[in-house]
N, C-alpha and C positions, 0 to 999 in steps of 0.2 A: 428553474434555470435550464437543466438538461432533462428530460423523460425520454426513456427506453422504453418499449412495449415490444413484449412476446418477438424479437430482433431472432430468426433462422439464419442460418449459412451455413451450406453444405460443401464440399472439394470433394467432386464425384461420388464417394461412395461413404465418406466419413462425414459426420457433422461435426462441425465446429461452435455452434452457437447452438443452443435451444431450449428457444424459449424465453431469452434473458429479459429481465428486466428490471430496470433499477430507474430511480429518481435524484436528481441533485438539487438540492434549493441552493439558492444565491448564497453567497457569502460565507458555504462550507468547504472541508476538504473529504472528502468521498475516497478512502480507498479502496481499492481493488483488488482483493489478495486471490493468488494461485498458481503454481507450479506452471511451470513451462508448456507451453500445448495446450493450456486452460480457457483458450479463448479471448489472452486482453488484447493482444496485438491488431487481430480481427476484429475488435470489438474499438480501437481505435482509429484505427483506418475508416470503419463503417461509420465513424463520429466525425471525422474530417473527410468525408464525401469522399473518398479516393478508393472506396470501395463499395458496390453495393450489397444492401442483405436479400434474400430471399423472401421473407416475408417481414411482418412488422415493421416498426416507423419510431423515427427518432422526429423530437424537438428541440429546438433552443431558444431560448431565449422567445418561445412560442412560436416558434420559425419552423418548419419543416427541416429539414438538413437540407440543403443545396448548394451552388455556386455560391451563395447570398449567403449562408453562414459561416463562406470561410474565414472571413477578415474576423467574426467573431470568437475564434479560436486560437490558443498559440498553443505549442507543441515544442516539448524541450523531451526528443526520443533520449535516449540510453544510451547512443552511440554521438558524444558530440558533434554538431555540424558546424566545425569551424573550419577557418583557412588559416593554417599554423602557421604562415608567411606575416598575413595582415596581424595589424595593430584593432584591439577594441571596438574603438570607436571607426575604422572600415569594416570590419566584421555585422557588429551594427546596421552600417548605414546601406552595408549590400544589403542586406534582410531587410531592412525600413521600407527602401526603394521598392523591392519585389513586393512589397504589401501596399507600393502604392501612396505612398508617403510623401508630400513635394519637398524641397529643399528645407527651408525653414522648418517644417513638422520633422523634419529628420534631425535636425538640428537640436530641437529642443525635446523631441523626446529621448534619444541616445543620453544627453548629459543626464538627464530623468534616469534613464534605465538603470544607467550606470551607477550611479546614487543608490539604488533602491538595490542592487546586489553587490555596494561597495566595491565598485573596482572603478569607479571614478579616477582616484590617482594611477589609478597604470591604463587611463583610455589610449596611452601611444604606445603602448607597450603590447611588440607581435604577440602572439597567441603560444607562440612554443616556449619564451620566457616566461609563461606562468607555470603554477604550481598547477598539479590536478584538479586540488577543489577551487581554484580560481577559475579554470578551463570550465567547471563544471558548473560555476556561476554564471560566467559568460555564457553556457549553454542554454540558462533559463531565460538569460536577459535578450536571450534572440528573440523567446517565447513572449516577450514581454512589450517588444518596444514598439508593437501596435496600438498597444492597451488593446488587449483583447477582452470581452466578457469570462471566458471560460479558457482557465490552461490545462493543457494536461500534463502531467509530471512523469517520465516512464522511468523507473528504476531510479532515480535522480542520485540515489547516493551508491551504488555499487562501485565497489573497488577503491572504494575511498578510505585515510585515516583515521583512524576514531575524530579530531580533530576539524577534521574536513567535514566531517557528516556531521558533526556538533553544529558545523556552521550552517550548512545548507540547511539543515533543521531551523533553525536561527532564520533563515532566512524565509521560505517557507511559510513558519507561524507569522513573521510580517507580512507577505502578501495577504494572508490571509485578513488579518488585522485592519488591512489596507481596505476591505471588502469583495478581494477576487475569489473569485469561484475556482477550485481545483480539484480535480482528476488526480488523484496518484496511486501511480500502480506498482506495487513493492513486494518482492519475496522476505524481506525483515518485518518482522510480526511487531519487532520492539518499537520501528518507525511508525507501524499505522497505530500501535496504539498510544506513542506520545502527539501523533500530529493530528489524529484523522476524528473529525466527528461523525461519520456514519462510515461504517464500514461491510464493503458485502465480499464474501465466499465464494468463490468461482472454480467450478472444477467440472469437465468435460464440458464447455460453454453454457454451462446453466448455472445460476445465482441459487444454492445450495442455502442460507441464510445470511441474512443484511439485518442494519439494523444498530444502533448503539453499541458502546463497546456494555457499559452495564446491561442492557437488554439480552447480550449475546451472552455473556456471564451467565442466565438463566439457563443457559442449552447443558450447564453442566451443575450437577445435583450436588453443590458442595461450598461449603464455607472455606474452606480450605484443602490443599492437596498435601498428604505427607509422604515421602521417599524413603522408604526403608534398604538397608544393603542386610542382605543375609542370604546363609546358604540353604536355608530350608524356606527356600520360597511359598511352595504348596499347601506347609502349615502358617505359613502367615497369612496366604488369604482365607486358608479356612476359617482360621480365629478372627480376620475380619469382618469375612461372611455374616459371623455370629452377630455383630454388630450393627449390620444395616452397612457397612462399608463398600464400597465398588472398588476392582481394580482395575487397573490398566499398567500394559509397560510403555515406556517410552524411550524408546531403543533396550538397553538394558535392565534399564531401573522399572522397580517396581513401585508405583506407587497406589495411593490408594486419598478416594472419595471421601470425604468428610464432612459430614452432613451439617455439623456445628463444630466449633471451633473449641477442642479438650486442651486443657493444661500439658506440658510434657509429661509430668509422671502419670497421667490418667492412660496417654498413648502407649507408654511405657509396658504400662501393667497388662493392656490387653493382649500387648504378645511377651508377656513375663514367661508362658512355657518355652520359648525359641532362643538362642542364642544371636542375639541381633549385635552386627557391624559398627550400621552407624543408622541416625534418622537426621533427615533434614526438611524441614516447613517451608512450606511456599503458598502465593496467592495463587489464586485460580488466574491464569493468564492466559493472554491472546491464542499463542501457541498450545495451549491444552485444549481452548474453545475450538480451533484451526484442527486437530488432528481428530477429537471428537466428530465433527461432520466431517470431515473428510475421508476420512479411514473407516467410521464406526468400527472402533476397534469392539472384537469381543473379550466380555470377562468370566467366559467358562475357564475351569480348569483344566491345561490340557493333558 
């Protein structure tokens, strides 16, 4: 559906992209993950023609990027583009119209749209009577009401209530289901890994690793991660050491690699010299995959 190759962009003296490259097949969601300044915004803009790259070439839909690709994209940015005056279904039917839409296709697909992000019953209902994550529906369903091939999702759930992001999640896995293609670009690790079937790494515009989330799993050497609190840090990892363990902190915690997965009292015993706080088990997760390449933290002792 989408293919990136080796995509450059530089702003005088800094580059912003390089090298990127990634692929999207039909009927997946693709996230994007990377800290601010990482490259996606550029990397979006370059996707909806409104910007061009310096070297490499995008496709869609095996289309070049052009004029001629844009009706097959929609685009629901981070910052909703509503009119908080208008109701729904005008909100809609102005974006149908600017995509080109005659009368009757605006008609029928707005009640469509609306269905499909559930705010059908409030289509008279102004934009500032809604709730956040209603406003945040409405934002997708602007993305939406071309039927485009490809959407792209930025941020979709930022600043939302646990509730609200439940939903748009919810909503999301049905397009998806539906068999559209989607772009989403998220600083919540927990999002791309409940919604996202391939997901790539981005940090100083180049694709760091992509790839499954279980394939990315492999980038860290461990059945499981354990978090120990105590004051004699130095000898825990030395007695880890002994073990084959790796460690790392994460912010303050210290935790540690685990090569295969030991009973509690097995972990217990190998720091039975220490006075240990507390220990807590976890899976290997997005966020431990995410700071691993990103950071490559080191685990000498310092």
């Amino acid at each position: 559906m989408l293919k990136i190759k080796n995509l450059n962009k530089t702003y005088g003296t800094r580059k912003v992209l390089n090298n990127l490259s990634l692929n999207i097949d039909s009927g997946e969601i693709y996230g994007l993950l990377g800290a601010n300044g990482a490259g996606k915004t550029t990397t979006i803009n370059i996707i909806c023609n409104l910007l061009q790259a310096d070297s490499g070439y995008i496709t869609l839909n095996n289309q070049p990027i052009s004029e001629y690709t844009k009706p097959l994209i929609g685009i629901a940015p981070q910052e909703n583009l509503l009119y908080k005056t208008l109701s729904c279904t005008e909100n809609l039917n102005f974006f149908a119209n600017i995509y080109g839409l005659d009368s009757s296709q605006r008609q029928e697909q707005i009640i469509e749209t609306l269905q499909a992000v559930n705010l059908l019953d409030r289509a008279k209902s102004p934009v500032e009577t809604l709730s956040g994550g209603m406003q945040r529906r409405l934002n997708i369903a602007v993305a939406l009401v071309h039927k485009p091939k490809l959407v792209i999702l930025d941020e979709p759930t930022t600043g939302l209530d646990i509730e609200a992001k439940y939903e748009i999640w919810d909503l999301i896995k049905n397009l998806k289901n539906q068999g559209l293609t989607i772009l989403l670009t998220t600083h919540l690790l927990d999002e791309a890994e409940r919604l996202c079937n391939h997901i790539g790494i981005l940090k100083n515009g180049q694709i760091l690793a992509q790839g499954t989330l279980q394939n990315l799993r492999k980038i860290i050497p461990a059945q499981e991660i354990v978090i120990i609190n105590t004051k004699a840090e130095k000898q825990a990892i030395l007695l880890a050491k002994k073990h084959g363990f790796t460690h790392r902190y994460y912010g303050s915690d210290l935790a540690f690699f685990l090569p295969e997965s030991l009973e509690l009292k097995e972990i217990i015993d190998i720091f039975a010299d220490i006075t240990i706080d507390s220990i807590s088990r976890q899976p290997v997760r997005l966020e431990h995959i995410y700071l691993e390449i990103t950071q490559n933290i080191p685990s000498t002792i310092n």
